[in-house]
C-alpha atoms as one frame of an Amber mdcrd trajectory, in Angstrom:
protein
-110.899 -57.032  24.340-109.029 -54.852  27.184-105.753 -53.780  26.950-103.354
 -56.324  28.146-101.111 -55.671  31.014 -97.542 -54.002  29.403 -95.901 -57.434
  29.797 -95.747 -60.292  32.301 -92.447 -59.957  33.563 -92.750 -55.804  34.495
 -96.063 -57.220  36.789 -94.009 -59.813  37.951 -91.136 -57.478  39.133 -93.663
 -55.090  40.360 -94.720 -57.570  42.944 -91.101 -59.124  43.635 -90.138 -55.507
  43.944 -91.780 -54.865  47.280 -91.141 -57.883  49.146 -88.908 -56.202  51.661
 -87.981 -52.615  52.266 -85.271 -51.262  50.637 -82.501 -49.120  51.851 -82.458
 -46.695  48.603 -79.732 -45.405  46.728 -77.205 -44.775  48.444 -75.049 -48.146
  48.493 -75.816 -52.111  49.797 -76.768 -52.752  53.011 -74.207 -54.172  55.192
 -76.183 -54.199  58.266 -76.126 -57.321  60.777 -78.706 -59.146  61.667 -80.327
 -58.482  65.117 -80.045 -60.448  68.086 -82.873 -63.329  67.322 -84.319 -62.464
  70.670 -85.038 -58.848  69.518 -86.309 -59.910  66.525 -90.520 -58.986  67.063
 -91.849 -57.335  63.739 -90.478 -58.239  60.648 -91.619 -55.044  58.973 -88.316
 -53.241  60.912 -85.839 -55.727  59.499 -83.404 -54.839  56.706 -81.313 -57.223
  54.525 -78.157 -57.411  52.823 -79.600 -57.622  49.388 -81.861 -54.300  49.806
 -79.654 -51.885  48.716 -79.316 -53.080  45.049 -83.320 -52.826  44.715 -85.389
 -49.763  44.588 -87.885 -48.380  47.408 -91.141 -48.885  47.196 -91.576 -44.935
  46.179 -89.288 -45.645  43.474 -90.278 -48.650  42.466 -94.291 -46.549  41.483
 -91.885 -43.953  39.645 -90.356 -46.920  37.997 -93.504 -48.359  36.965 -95.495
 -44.862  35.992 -92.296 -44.496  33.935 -92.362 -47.736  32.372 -96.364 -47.150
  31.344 -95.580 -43.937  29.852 -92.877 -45.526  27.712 -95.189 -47.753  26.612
 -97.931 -45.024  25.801 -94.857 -43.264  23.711 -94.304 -46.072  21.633 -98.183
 -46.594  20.965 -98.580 -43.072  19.696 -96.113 -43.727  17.668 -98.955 -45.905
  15.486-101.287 -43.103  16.215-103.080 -45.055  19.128-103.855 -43.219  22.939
-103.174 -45.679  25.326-103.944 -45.339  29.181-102.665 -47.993  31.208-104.558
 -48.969  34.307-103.425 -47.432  37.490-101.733 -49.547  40.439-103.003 -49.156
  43.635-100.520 -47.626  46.332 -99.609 -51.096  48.719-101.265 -50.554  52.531
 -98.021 -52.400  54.130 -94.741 -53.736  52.540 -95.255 -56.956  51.570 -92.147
 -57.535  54.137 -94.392 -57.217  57.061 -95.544 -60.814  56.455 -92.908 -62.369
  55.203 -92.680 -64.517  58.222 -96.333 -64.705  58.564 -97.923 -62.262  61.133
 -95.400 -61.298  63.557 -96.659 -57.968  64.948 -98.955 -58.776  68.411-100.749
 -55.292  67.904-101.970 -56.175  64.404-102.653 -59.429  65.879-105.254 -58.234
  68.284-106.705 -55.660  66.196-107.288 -57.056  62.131-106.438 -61.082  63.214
-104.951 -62.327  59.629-106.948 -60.001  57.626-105.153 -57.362  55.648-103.847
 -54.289  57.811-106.453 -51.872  56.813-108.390 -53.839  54.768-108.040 -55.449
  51.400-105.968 -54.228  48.524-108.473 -52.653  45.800-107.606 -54.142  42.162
-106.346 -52.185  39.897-108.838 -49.936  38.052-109.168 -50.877  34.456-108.366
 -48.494  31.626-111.251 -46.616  29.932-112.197 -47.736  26.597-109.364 -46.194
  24.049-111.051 -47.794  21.588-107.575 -49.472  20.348-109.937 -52.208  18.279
-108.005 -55.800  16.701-104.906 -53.268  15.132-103.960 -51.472  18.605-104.021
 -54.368  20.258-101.796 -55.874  17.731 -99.257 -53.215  18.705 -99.834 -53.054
  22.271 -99.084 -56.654  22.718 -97.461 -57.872  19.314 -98.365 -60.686  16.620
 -97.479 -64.006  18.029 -94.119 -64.310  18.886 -91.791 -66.449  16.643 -88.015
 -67.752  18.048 -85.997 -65.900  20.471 -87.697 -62.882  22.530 -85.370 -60.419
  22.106 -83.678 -59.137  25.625 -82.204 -55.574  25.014 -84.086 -52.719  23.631
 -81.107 -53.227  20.957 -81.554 -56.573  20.136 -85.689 -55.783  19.684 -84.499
 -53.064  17.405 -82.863 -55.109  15.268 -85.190 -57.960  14.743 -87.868 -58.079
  12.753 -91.864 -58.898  14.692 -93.466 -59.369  10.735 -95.546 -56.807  11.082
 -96.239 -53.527  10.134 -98.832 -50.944  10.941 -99.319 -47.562   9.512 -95.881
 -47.348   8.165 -94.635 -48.829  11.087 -92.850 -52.074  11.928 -94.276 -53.457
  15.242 -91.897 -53.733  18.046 -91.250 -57.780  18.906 -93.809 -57.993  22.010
 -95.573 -55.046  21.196 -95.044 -51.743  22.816 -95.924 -53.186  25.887 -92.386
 -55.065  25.546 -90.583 -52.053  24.360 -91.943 -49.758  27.517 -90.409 -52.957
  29.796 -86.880 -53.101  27.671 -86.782 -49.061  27.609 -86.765 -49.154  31.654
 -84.973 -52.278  32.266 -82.793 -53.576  29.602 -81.987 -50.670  26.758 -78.527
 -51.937  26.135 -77.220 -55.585  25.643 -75.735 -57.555  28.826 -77.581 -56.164
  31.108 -78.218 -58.006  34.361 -81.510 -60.034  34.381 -84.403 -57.729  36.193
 -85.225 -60.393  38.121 -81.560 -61.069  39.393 -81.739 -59.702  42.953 -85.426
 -60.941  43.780 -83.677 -64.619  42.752 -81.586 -64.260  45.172 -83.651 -63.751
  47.998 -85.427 -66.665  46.916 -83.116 -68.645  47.328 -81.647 -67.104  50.379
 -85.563 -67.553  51.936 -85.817 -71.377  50.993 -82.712 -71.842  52.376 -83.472
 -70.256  55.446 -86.675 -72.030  55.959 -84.832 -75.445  55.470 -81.761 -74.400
  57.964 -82.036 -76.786  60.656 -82.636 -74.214  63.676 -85.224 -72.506  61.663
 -87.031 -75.828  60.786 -86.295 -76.669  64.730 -88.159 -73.199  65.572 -90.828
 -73.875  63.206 -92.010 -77.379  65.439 -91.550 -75.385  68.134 -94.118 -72.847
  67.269 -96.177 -75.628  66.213 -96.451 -77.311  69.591 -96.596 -73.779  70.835
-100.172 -73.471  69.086-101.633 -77.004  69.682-101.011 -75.967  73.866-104.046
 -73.894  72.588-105.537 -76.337  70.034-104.438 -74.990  67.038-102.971 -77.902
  64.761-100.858 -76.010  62.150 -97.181 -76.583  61.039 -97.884 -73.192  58.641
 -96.209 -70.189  60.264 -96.435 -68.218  56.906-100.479 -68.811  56.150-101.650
 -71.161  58.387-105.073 -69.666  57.989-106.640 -72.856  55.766-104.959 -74.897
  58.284-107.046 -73.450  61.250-110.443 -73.660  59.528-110.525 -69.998  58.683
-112.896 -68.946  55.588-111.359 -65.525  53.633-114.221 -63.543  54.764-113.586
 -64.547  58.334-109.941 -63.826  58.770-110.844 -60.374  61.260-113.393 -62.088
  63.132-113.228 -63.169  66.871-111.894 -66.429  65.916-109.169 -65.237  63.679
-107.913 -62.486  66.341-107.622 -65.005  68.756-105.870 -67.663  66.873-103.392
 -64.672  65.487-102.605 -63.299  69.177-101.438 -67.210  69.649 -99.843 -67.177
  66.161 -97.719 -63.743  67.401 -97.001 -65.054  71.194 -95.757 -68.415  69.893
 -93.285 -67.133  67.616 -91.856 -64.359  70.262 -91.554 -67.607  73.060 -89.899
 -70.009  70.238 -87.932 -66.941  68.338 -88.809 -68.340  65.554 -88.655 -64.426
  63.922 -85.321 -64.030  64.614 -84.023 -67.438  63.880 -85.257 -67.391  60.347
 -84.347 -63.900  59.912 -80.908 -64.798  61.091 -80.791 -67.525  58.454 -81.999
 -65.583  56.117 -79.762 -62.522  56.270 -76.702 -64.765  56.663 -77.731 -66.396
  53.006 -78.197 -63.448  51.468 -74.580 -62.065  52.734 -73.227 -64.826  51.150
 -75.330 -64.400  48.127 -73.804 -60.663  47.789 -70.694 -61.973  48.061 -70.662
 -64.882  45.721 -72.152 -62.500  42.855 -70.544 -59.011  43.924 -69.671 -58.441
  40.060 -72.890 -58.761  38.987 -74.797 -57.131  41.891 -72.552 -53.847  41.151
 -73.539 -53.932  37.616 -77.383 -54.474  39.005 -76.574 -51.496  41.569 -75.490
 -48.966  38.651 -78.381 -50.083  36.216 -80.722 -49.444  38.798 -79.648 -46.375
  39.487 -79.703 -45.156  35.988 -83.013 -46.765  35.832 -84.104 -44.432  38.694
 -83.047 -41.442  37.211 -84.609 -42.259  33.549 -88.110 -42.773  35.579 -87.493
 -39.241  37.000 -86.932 -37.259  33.804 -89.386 -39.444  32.046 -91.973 -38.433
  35.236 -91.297 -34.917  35.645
């Protein structure tokens, strides 16, 4: 058997993580939203929400940090663990969060990935951690509450021991997340922030002049014969095949895609929306997005000593 990924939540976080560009560490972003008719490639936008996250740079320190945590804790039991390594992201994810919206990556890749696919991650050599390493990379079967703090893990007892050693609740893999993101008790959920944009993207998308944008564009792309009410992926919609989303067909249908939503707005109308929830988001949980703001910083500066 492989090596199971650290734990579910730190790949979960990792992806959330990049879905917009952040503004680094230096405070919340405050900035306004731009006029919607200025609005043409989402991948220049900023948010209200991106200064309590980490940028992407930081967010790889974060999780090289996190994996050697997790190595720490499983030489602790005598086992050398490798993790596998993440590949470095072409684009921020925040390029297409409005579906393609940039006319010269229309014309040139269509909806395929901006230089090409993503490879997946490269899988760990064989450590040879057998049935007992695995046991303490991912811990025995988990019984009542997952602990939530590195303190609270501490304290409670997985059932297990191996050589001399009780197993951490969750297995190292756990600890190396709880290390990085949650050492002491109270602190805010990791997953907090990326909630809130959620929420603040649903809403958006349901805001009656975004919704009224969004039948615009639609209309906008059956002028051409396109039948799609999909702004985000409306590849399946248009009879597009994975391997054929750069061909002749796919350019053409994304050049429409782009030119719709610049004659409709429909970028900067949902943007608009968007950023507005999210204001109000930062304001209706300012407490807690402070405490999120100084965790992540400390969390930032752990990755960097535990880096270097």
């Amino acid at each position: 058997m492989r090596p199971r990924a650290p734990h579910a939540a730190a790949v979960l976080l990792g992806a959330a993580l990049l879905t917009a560009c952040a503004s680094g560490t230096d405070g919340p972003s405050a900035a306004a939203p731009a006029p919607p008719s200025d609005v043409t490639d989402a991948a220049r936008l900023s948010y209200p929400l991106d200064g309590y996250k980490p940028t992407d740079e930081e967010s790889r320190g974060i999780e090289r940090a996190q994996a050697l945590l997790t190595a720490d804790c499983m030489r602790r039991f005598g086992f050398s663990y490798r993790p596998p390594e993440q590949p470095r992201p072409v684009r921020s994810a925040a390029a297409s969060r409005y579906g393609l919206t940039d006319a010269a990556t229309a014309s040139r890749y269509g909806y395929a990935p901006r230089g090409g696919a993503l490879p997946p991650p490269k899988a760990p050599a064989d450590d040879g951690l057998g049935a007992t390493g695995e046991l303490v990379l991912g811990g025995p079967p988990l019984r009542g509450r997952v602990p939530t703090s590195l303190a609270e893990s501490e304290r409670t007892d997985s059932g297990r021991t191996v050589n001399g050693r009780k197993v951490p609740v969750g297995g190292c893999g756990r600890e190396g997340f709880l290390r990085m993101y949650a050492p002491r008790e109270g602190a805010v959920d990791a997953l907090f922030v990326f909630r809130l944009e959620t929420e603040a993207y649903t809403r958006a998308r349901q805001d009656p002049s975004v919704a009224r944008a969004v039948d615009a564009w639609s209309r906008c792309m059956a002028e051409k014969g396109y039948r799609t009410d999909d702004p985000v992926s409306p590849q399946q919609d248009l009879g597009l095949p994975p391997d054929a989303f750069g061909g002749p067909r796919a350019i053409a249908a994304a050049a429409q895609d782009v030119a719709c939503k610049r004659r409709t707005r429909l970028v900067g109308l949902w943007y608009a929306a968007e950023a507005g929830f999210q204001r109000e988001a930062a304001e209706r949980h300012a407490e807690t997005l402070t405490r999120a703001k100084s965790e992540l910083d400390a969390r930032i500066r752990l990755a960097a000593a535990r880096n270097g």
